[in-house]
C-alpha positions in Angstrom: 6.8 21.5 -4.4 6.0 22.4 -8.0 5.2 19.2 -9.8 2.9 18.3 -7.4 1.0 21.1 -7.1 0.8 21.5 -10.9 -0.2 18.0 -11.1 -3.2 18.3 -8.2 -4.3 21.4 -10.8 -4.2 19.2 -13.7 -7.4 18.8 -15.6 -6.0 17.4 -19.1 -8.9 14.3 -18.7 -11.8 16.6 -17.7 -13.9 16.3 -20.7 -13.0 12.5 -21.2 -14.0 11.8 -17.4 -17.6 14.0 -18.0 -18.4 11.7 -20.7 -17.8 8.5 -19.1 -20.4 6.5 -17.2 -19.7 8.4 -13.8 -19.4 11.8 -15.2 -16.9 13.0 -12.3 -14.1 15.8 -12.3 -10.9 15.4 -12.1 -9.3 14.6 -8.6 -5.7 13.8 -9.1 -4.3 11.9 -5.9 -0.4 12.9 -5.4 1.6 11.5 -3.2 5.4 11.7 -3.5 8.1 13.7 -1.9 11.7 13.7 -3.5 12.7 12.2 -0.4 11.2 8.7 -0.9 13.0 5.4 -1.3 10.5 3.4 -2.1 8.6 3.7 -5.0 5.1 1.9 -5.2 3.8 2.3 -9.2 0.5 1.4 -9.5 -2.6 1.7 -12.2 -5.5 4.4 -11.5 -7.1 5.4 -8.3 -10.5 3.8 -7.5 -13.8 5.6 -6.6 -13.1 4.9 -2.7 -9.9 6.6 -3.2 -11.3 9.6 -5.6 -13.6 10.2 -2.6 -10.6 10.2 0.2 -7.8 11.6 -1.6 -5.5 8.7 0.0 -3.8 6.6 -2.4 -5.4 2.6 -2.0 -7.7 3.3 1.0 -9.6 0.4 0.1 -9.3 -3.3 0.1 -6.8 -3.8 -2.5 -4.8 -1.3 -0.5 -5.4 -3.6 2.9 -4.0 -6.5 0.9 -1.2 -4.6 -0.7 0.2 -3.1 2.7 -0.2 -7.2 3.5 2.0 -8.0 0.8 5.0 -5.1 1.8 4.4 -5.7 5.3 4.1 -2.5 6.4 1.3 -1.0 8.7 -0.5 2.0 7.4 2.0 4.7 9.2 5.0 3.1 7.2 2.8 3.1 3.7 2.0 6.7 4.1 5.1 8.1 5.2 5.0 10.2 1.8 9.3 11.4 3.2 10.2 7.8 2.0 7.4 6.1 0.1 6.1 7.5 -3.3 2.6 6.1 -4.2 2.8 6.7 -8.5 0.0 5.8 -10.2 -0.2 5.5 -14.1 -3.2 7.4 -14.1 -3.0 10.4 -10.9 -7.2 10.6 -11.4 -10.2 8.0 -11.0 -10.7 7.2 -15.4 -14.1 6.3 -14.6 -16.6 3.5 -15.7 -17.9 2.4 -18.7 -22.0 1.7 -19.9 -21.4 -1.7 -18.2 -19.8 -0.3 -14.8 -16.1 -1.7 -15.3 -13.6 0.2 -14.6 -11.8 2.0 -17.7 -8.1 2.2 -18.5 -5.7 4.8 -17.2 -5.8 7.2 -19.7 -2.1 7.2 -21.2 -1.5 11.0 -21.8 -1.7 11.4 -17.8 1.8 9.3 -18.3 3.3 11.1 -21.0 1.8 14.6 -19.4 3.5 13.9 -16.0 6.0 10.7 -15.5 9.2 11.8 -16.8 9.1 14.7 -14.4 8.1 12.5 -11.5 10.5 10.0 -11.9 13.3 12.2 -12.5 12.3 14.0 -8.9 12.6 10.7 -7.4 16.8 10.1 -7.4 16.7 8.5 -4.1 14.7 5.5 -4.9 16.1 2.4 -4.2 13.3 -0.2 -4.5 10.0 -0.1 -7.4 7.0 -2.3 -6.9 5.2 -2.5 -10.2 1.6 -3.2 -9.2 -0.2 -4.2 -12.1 -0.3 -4.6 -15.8 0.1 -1.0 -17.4 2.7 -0.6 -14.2 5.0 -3.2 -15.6 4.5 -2.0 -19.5 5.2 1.0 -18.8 8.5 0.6 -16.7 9.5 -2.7 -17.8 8.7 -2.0 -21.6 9.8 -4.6 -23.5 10.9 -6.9 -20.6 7.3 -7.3 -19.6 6.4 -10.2 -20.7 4.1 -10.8 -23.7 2.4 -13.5 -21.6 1.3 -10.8 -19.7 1.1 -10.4 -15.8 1.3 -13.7 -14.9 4.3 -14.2 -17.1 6.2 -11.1 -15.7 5.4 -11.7 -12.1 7.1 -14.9 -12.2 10.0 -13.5 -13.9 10.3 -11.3 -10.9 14.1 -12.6 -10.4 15.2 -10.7 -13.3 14.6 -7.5 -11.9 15.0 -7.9 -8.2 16.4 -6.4 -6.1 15.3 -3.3 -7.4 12.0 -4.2 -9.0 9.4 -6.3 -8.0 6.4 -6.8 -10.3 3.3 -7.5 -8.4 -0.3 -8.5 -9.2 -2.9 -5.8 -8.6 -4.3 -6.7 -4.8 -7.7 -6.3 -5.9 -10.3 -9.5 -4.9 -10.5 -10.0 -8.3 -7.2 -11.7 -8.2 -8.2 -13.9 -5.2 -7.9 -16.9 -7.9 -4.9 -15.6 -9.4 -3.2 -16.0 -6.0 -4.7 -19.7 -5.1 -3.4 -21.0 -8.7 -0.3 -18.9 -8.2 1.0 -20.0 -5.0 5.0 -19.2 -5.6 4.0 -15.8 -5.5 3.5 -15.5 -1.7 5.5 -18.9 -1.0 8.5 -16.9 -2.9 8.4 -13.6 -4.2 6.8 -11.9 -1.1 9.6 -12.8 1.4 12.5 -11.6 -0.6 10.1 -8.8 -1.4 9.6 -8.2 1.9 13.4 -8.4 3.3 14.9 -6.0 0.5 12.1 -3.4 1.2 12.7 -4.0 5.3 16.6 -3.3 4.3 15.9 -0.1 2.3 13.5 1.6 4.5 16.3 0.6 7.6 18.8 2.7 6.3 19.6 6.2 8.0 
């Protein structure tokens, strides 16, 4: 395929990423196939996933595939699940080791042509902040994620904005509890339903 391979070559970020706290090259991590019904749209890979390749092969990917209730033979299936980050390469950290933003021209370099590749989707999970500004636009909330997650019922069935899985959000989930109590079992059921169909 094309667009992927011209996206694994991309090195548009290269002398951003050299000047940023890990110093690293580009890695983009693609994993789509036109074939996929599921879309999964998430931030910017990690350092455990610039090292394997493998989109969330860490523990926010463990909670995540916890979420969608799927095993890890299911999540990878790249024939019906599209893993699209809003970032394809680790950004990097800054002086103070946090992780920096996707860069945004990796979005406007690459998205349009990925999601118009991806006519057979059926069901988007918005993982994240820049996730649900970038495909909600101006029906993400300006409360921010908290606000659009619980929203979620005006995009279902076809959208679901999540949380990102990271243990950062451990919290965010005890004070949230309607989350799992609500969203994740529709969730769940509509993504069971999609990936059922022949």
């Amino acid at each position: 395929m094309a667009l992927t391979d011209d996206i694994s070559a991309c090195r548009l970020c290269a002398e951003d990423f050299a000047r940023t706290a890990t110093a690293h090259d580009p890695r983009p991590v693609v994993w789509f196939r036109p074939t996929a019904r599921v879309l999964i749209a998430g931030q910017a890979p990690g350092t455990r996933v610039h090292e394997s390749g493998r989109p969330f092969t860490d523990p926010s990917g463990d909670r995540l595939r916890d979420w969608l209730g799927l095993d890890e033979a299911g999540f990878y299936d790249r024939d019906r699940v599209a893993i699209v980050p809003m970032a394809f390469c680790f950004p990097g950290y800054d002086a103070k080791g946090s992780d920096l933003p996707p860069p945004k021209r990796c979005a406007e370099a690459w998205h349009g042509r990925v999601m118009a590749g991806l006519a057979d989707v059926q069901i988007v999970f918005l993982v994240g902040g820049y996730a649900h500004r970038w495909h909600l636009g101006a029906a993400a909330a300006k409360g921010g994620v908290t606000e659009t997650v619980s929203r979620w019922r005006d995009h279902a069935p076809r959208v679901f904005p999540l949380p990102h899985p990271s243990w950062r959000n451990t919290g965010w989930l005890k004070r949230n509890p309607w989350f799992e109590a609500e969203l994740l079992p529709v969730a769940r059921a509509r993504l069971t339903e999609v990936l059922s169909r022949d």
